[in-house]
SERO-4910 file (N, C-alpha, C, O; in steps of 0.05 Angstrom, whole numbers):
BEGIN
 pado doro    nc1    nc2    nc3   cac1   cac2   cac3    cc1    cc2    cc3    oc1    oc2    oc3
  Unk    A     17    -24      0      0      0      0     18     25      0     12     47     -9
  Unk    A     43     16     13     52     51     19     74     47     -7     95     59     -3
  Unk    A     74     38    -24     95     33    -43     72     53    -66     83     67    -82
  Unk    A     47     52    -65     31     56    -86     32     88    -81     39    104    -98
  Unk    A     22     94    -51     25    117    -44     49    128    -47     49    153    -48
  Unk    A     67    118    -49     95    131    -56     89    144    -90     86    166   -100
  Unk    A     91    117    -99     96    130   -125     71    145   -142     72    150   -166
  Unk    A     50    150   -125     38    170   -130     33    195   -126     21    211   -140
  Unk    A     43    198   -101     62    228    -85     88    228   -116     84    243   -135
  Unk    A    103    216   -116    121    231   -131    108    232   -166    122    244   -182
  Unk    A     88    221   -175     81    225   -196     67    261   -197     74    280   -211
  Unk    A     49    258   -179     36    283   -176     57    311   -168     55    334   -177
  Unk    A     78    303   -148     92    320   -154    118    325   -164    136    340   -154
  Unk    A    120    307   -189    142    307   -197    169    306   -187    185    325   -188
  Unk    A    176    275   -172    192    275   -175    202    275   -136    219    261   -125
  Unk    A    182    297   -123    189    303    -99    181    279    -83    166    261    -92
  Unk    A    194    280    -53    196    253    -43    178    259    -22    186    281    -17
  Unk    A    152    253      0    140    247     20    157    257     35    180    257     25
  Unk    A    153    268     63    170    276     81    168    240    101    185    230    116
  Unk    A    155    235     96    152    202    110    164    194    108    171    181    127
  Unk    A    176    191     90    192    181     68    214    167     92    216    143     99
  Unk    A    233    194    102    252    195    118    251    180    143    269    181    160
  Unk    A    224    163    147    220    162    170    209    123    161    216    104    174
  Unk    A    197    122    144    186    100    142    209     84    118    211     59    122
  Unk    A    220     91    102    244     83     87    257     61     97    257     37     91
  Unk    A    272     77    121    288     67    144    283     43    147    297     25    138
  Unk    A    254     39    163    234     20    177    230     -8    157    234    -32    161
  Unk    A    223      4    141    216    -23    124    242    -39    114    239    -63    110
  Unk    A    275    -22    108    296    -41    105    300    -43    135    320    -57    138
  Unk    A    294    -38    152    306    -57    178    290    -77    180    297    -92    198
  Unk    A    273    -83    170    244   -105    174    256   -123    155    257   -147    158
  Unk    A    265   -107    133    266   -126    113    300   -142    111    304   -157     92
  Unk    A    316   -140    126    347   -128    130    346   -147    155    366   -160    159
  Unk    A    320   -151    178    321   -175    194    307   -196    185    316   -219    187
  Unk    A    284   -191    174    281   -218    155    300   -231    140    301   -256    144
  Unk    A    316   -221    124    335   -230    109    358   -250    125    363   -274    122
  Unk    A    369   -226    144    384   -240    170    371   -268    184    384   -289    189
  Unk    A    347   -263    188    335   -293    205    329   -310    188    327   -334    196
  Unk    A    326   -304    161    321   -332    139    349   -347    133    350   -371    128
  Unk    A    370   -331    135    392   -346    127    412   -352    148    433   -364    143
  Unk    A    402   -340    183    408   -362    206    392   -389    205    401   -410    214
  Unk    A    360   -387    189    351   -408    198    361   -436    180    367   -458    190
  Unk    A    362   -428    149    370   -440    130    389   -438    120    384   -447     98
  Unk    A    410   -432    120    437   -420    113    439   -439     85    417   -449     83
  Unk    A    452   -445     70    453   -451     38    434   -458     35    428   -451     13
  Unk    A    415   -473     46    397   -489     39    375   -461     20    368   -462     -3
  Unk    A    369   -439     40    363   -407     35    364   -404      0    346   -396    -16
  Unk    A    392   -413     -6    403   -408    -37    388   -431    -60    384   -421    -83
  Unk    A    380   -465    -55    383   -473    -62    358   -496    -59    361   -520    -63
  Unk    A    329   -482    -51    297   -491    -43    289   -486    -60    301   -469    -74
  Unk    A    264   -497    -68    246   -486    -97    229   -454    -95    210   -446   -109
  Unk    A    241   -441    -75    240   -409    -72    267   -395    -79    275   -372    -74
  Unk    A    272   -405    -85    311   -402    -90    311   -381   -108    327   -364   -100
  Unk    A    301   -376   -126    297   -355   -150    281   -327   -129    294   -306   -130
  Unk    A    270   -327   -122    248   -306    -96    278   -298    -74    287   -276    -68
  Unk    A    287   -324    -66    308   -307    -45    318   -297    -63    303   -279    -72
  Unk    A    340   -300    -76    363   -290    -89    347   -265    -95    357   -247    -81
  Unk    A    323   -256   -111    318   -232   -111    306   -215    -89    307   -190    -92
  Unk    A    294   -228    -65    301   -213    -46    320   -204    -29    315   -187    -11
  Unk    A    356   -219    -37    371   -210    -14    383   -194    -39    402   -179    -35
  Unk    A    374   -196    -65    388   -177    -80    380   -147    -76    395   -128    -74
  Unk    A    348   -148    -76    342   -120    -61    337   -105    -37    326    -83    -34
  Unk    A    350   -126    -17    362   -119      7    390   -110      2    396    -86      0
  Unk    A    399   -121      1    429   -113    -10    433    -82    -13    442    -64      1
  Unk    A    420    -84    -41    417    -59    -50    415    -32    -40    429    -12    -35
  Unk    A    379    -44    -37    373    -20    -16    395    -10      6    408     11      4
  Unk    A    398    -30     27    423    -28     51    443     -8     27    436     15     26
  Unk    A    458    -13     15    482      4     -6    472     31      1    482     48     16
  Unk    A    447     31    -15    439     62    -28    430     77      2    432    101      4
  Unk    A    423     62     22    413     81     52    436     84     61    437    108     68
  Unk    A    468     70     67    486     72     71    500     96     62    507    116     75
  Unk    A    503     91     28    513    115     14    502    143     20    513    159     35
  Unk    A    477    147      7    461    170     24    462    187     49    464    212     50
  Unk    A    462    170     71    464    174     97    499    180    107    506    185    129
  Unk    A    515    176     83    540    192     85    542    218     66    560    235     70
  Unk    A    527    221     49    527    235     33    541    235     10    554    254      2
  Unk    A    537    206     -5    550    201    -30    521    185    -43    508    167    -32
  Unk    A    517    196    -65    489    178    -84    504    164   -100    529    166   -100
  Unk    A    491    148   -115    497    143   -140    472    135   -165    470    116   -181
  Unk    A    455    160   -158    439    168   -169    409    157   -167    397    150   -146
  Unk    A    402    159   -187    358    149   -177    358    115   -173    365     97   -188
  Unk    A    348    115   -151    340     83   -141    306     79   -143    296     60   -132
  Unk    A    286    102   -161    269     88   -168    267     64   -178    256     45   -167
  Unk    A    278     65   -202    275     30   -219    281     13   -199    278    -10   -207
  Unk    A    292     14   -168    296     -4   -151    267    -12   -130    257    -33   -123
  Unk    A    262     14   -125    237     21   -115    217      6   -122    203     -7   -107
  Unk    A    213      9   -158    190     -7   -163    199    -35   -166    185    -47   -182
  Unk    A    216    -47   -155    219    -73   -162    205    -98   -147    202   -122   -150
  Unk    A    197    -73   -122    188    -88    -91    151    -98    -99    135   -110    -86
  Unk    A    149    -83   -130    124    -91   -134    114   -126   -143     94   -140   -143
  Unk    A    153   -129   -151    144   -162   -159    142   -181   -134    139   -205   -136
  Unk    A    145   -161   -102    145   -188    -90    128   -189    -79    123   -207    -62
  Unk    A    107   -158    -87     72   -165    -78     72   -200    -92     63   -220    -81
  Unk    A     84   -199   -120     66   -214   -140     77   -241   -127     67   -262   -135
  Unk    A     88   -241   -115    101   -268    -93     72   -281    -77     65   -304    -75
  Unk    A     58   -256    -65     45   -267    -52     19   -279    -61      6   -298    -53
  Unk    A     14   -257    -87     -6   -272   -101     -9   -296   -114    -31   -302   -124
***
C-alpha cells in the first residue's frame, strides 16, 4: 500500500519525495534487513538452493541494495535514482499472489 502511495506522491509532484519518506524508508529495510538476516540463520545454503531459490536470491538482492543506497546516502554520496529499484518491490507483492 505505501509503495503505491509513494509512487503517486512523486508522480503528482514530480519527482518530490513524501517527508515520510525519511522516516518509514528506514523502517521497512530494517524489517526487511532482519528478515533477510533470520532466513539465512535459519536455513543457511539451503536459503540459496529450495524451490523459492529464484524469490530469495531476488530478495537479498534487493536488500542488498537498498542497505548500499541508505548507507551511501546517509553519508552523503548517491549514486543516483533508485526508483527502478523502488519499483521492483512490486514483484514481490506478486510473490504473494
Amino acid at each position: 500500500i505505501y509503495t503505491a502511495y509513494q509512487a503517486n506522491y512523486e508522480m503528482d509532484r514530480l519527482g518530490s519525495t513524501a517527508a515520510s519518506d525519511t522516516i518509514i524508508e528506514p523502517m521497512f529495510l530494517i524489517i526487511y534487513l532482519c528478515e533477510l538476516i533470520m532466513k539465512l540463520t535459519v536455513h543457511r545454503l539451503y536459503f540459496f538452493c529450495n524451490h523459492d531459490m529464484s524469490w530469495n536470491i531476488f530478495d537479498t538482492i534487493l536488500v542488498l541494495f537498498s542497505t548500499a543506497d541508505a548507507l551511501l546516502t546517509y553519508s552523503g554520496i548517491s549514486f543516483g535514482s533508485v526508483a527502478f529499484a523502488r519499483s521492483l518491490r512490486l514483484f514481490k507483492m506478486g510473490k504473494i499472489l
